[in-house]
DRENDREN-580253 format. One record per atom (N, C-alpha, C): atom name; x, y, z. Coordinates in Angstrom, 1 decimal. Layout:
BEGIN
name / u / v / w
CA / X / Y / Z
...
This chain:
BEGIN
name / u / v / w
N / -23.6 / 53.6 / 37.5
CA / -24.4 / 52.5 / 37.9
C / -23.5 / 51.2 / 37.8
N / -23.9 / 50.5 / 38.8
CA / -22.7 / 49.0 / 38.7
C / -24.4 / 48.0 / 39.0
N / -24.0 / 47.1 / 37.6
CA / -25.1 / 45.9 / 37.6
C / -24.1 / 44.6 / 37.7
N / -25.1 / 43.7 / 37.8
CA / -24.6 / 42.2 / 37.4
C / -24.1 / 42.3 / 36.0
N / -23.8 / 41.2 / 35.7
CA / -23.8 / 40.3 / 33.7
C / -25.3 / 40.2 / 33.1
N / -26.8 / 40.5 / 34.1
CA / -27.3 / 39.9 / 33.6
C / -28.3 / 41.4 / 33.4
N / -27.6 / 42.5 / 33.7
CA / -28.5 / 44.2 / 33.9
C / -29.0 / 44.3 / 34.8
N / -28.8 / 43.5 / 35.9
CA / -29.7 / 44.1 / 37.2
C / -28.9 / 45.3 / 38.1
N / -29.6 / 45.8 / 38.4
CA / -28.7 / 47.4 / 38.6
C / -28.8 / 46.6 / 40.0
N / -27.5 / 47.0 / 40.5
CA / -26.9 / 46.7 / 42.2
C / -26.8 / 48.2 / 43.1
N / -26.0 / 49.1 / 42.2
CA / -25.8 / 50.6 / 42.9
C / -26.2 / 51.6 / 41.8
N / -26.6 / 52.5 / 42.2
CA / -27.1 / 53.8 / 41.0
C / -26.6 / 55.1 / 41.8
N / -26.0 / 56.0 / 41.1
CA / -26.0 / 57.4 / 41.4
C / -26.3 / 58.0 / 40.6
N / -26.8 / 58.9 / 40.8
CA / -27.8 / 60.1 / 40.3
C / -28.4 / 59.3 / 39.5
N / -29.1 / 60.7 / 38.6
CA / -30.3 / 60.0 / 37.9
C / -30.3 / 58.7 / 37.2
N / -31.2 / 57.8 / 37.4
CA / -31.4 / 56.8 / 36.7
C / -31.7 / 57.0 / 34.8
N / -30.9 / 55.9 / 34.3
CA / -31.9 / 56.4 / 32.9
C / -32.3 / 54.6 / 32.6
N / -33.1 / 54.6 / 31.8
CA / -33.9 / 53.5 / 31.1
C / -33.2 / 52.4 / 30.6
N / -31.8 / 53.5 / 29.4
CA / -31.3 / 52.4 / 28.4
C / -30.1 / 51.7 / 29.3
N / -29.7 / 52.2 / 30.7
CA / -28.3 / 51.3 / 31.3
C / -28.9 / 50.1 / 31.5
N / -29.9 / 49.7 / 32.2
CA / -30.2 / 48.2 / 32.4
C / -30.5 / 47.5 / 31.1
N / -31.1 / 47.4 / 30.8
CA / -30.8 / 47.0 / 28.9
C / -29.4 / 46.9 / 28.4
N / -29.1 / 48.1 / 28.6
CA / -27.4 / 48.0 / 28.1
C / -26.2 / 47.3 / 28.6
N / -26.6 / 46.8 / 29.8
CA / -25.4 / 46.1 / 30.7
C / -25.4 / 44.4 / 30.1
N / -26.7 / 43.8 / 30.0
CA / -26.5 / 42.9 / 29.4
C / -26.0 / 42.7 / 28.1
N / -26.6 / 43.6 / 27.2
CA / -26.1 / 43.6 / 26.0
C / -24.4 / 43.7 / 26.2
N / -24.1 / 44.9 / 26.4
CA / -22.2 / 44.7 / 26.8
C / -21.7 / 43.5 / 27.4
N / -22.6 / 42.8 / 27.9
CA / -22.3 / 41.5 / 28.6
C / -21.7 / 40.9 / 27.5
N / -23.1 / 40.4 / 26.4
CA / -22.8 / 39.5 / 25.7
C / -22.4 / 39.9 / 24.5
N / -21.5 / 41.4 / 24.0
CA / -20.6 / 41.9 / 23.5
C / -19.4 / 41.5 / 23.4
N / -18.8 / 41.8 / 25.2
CA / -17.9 / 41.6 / 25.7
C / -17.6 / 40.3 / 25.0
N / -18.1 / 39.8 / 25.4
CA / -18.1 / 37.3 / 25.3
C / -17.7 / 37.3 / 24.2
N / -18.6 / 38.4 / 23.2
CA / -18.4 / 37.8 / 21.7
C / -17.0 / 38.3 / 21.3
N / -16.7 / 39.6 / 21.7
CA / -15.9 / 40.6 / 21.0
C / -14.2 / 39.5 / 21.4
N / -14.1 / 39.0 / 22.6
CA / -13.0 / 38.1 / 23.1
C / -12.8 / 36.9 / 22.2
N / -14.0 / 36.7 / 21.4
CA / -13.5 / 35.2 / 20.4
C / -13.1 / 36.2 / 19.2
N / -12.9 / 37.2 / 19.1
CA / -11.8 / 37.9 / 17.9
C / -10.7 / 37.2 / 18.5
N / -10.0 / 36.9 / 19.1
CA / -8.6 / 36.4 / 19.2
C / -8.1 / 37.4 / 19.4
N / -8.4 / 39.1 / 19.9
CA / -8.0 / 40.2 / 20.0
C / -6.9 / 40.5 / 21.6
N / -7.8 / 39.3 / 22.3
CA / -7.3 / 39.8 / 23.7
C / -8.7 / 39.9 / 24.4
N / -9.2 / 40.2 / 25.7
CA / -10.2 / 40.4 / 26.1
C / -10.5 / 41.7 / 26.0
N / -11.9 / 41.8 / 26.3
CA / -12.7 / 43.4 / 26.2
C / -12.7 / 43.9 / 27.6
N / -12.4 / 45.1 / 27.6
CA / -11.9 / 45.6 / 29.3
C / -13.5 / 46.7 / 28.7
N / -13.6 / 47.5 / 28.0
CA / -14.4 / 48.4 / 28.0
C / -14.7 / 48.9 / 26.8
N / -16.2 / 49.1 / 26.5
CA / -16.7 / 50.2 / 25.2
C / -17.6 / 50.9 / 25.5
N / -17.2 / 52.1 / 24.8
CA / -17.7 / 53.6 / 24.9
C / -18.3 / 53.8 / 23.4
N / -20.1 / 54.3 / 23.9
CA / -21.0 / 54.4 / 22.9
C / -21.2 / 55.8 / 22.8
N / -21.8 / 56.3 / 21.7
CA / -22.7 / 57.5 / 21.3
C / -24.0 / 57.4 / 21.4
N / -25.4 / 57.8 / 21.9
CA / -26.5 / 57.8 / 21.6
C / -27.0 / 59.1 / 22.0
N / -27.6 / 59.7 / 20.6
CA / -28.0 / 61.2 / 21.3
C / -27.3 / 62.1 / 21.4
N / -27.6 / 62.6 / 22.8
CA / -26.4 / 63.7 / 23.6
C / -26.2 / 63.0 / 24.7
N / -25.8 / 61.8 / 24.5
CA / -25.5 / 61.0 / 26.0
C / -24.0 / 60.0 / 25.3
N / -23.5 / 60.2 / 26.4
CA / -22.3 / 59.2 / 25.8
C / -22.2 / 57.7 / 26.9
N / -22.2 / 57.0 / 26.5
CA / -22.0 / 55.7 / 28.0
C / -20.7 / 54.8 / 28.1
N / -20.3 / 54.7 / 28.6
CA / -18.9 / 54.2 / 29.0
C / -19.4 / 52.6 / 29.8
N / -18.7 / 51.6 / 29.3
CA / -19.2 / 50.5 / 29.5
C / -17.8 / 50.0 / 30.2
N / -17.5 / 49.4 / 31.8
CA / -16.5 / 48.3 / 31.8
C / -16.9 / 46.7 / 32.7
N / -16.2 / 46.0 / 32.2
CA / -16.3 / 44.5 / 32.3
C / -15.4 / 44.8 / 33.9
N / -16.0 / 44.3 / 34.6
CA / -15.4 / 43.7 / 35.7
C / -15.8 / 42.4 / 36.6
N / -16.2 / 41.8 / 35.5
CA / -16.8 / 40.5 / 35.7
C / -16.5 / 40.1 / 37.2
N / -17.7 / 39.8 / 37.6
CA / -19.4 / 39.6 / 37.2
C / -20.1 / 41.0 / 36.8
N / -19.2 / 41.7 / 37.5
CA / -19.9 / 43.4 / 37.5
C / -19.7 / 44.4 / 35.9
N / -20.7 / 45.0 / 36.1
CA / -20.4 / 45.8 / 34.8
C / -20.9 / 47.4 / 35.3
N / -19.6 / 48.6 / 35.1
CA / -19.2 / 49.4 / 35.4
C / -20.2 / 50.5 / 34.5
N / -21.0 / 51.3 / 34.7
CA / -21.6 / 51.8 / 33.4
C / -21.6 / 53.8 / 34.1
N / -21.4 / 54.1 / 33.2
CA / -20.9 / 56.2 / 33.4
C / -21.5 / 56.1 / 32.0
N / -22.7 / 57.6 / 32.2
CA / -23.3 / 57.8 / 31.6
C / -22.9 / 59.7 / 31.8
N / -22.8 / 60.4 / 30.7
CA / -22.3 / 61.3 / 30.7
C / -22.4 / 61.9 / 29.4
N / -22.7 / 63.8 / 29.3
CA / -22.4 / 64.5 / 28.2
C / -21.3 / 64.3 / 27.0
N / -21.8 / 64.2 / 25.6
CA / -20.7 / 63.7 / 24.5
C / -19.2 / 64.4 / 24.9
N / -18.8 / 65.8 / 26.1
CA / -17.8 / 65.9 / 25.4
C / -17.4 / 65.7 / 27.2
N / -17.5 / 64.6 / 27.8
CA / -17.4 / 64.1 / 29.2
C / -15.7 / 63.6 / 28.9
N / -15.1 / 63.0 / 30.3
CA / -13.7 / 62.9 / 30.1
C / -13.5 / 61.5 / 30.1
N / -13.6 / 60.5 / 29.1
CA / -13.8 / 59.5 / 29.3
C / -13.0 / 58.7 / 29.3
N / -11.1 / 59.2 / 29.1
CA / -10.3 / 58.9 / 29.9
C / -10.2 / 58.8 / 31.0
N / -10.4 / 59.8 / 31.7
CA / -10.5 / 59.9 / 33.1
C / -11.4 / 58.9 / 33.8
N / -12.2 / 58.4 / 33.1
CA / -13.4 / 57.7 / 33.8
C / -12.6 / 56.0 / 33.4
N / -12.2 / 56.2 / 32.4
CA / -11.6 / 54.7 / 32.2
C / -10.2 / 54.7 / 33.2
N / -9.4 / 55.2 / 33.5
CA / -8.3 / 55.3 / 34.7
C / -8.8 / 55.0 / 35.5
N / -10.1 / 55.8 / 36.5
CA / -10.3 / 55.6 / 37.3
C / -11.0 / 54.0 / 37.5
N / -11.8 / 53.7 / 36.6
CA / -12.5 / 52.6 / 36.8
C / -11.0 / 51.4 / 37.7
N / -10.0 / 51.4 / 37.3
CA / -9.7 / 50.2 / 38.4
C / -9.9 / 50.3 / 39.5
N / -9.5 / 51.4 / 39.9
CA / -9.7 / 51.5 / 41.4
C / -10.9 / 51.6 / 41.6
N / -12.2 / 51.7 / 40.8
CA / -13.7 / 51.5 / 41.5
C / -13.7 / 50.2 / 41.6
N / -13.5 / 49.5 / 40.7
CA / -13.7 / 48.3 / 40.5
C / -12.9 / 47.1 / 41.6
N / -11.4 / 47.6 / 42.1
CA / -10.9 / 47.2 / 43.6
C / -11.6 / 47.3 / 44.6
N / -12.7 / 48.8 / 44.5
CA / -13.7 / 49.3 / 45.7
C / -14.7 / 48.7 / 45.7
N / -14.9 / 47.8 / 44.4
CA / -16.5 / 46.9 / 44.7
C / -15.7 / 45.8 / 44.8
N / -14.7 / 45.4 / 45.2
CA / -14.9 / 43.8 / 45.5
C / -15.6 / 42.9 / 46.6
N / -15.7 / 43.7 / 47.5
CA / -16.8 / 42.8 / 48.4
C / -18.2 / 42.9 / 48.0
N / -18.9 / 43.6 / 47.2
CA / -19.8 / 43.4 / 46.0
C / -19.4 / 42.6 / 45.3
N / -18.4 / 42.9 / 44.7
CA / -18.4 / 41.1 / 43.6
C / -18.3 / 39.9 / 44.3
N / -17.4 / 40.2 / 45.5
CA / -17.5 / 38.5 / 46.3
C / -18.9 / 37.9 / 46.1
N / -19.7 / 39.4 / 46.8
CA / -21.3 / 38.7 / 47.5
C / -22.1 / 38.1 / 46.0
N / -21.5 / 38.8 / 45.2
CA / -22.7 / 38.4 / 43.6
C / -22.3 / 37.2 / 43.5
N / -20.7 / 36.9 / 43.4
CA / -20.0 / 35.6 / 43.1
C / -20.6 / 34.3 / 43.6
N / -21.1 / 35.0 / 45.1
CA / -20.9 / 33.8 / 46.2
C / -22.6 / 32.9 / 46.0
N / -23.4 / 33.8 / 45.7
CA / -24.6 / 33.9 / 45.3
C / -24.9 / 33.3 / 44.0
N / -24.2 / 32.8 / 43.2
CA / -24.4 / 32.8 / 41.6
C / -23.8 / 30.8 / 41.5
């Protein structure tokens, strides 16, 4: 699923679930907070709930969300995310341009 900053789902594949739009905001305003650690910025966090695992990335405005079984490759899904995230740039233009 790729939402806004603010959980509005923009693209979905496969099944929808309930907790990503709720969840994208909250990682929103995670992200914001987690960056005044003085750590560096937050590129991505990866949760447990259940038997679902969700993979969270910031590609401001956009937020990247993979929802997946606990023992999913979630390396693999964080690699790939740049290059999704190069693939939505004319989606982030239009969100940007809009905002």
């Amino acid at each position: 699923m790729v939402s806004d900053q603010y959980g509005v789902p923009l693209v979905t594949v496969g099944k929808e679930i309930a907790a990503e739009e709720s969840s994208a905001s909250v990682f929103s305003f995670t992200t914001e907070q987690t960056s005044k650690l003085g750590m560096g910025s937050c590129h991505s966090i990866t949760t447990f709930f259940r038997d679902q695992i969700f993979v969270f990335v910031n590609s401001s405005p956009l937020v990247l969300i993979a929802v997946g079984r606990p023992d999913a490759n979630v390396g693999l899904f964080l690699s790939m995310s740049f290059d999704i995230s190069a693939a939505l740039d004319p989606l982030r233009n239009a969100v940007v341009s809009n905002f």
